[in-house]
N, C-alpha and C positions, 0 to 999 in steps of 0.2 A: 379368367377362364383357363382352364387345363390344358394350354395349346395348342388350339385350332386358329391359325388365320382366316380360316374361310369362314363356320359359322356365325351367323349372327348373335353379339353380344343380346341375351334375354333368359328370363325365366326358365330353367328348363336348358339351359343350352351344357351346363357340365354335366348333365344325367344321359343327354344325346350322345354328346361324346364318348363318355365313358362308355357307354352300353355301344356304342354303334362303332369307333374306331380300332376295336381290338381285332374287327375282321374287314373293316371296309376304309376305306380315305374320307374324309370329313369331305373334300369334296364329289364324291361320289352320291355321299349322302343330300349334298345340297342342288345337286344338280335332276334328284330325281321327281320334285313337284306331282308328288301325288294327292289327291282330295284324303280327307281323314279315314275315310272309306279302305282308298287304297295302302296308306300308312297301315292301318289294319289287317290289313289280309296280308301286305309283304311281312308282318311280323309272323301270324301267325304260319305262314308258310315257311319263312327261316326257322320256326320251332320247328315244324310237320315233319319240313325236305330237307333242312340243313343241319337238324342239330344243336342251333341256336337254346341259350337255358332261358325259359319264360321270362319276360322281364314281370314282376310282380306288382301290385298294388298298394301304395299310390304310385310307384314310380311311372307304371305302364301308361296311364292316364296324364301324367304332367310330359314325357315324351309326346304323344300324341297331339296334344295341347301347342305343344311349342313346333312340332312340324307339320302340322295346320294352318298353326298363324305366319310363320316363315320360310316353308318350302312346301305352297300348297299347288295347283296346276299352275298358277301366276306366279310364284318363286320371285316375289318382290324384294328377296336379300341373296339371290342367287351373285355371287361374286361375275361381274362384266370385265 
């Protein structure tokens, strides 16, 4: 993987990073346990209010997928 010790090694984990550490810390990103729901809406709100460039499809979907299954409200690979 492209440098994170925090994320969890899975499917999906070099598209998080790439898209998500150019403006945030990888653990920022694993520490925030949101439902799919909310993973959703914080995106489209970093496009709305931040600026953020659309992540596009498929990408947008295999992001969502892998921070669902890894940093969802239980955050079961959240680094202790």
């Amino acid at each position: 993987m492209a440098g994170s010790d925090v994320l969890y090694e899975a499917n999906g984990v070099d598209l998080v990073y790439g898209y998500c550490t150019g403006c945030h810390s990888d653990r920022i990103v694993a520490q925030q346990g949101q439902t799919r729901e909310g993973w959703d809406k914080l995106l489209v709100w970093m496009v709305d209010e931040q600026g953020m460039a659309e992540i596009d499809e498929p990408d947008r979907t295999q992001v969502l997928d892998y921070l669902e299954a890894h940093y969802n409200t239980d955050r079961p690979n959240f680094p202790r």
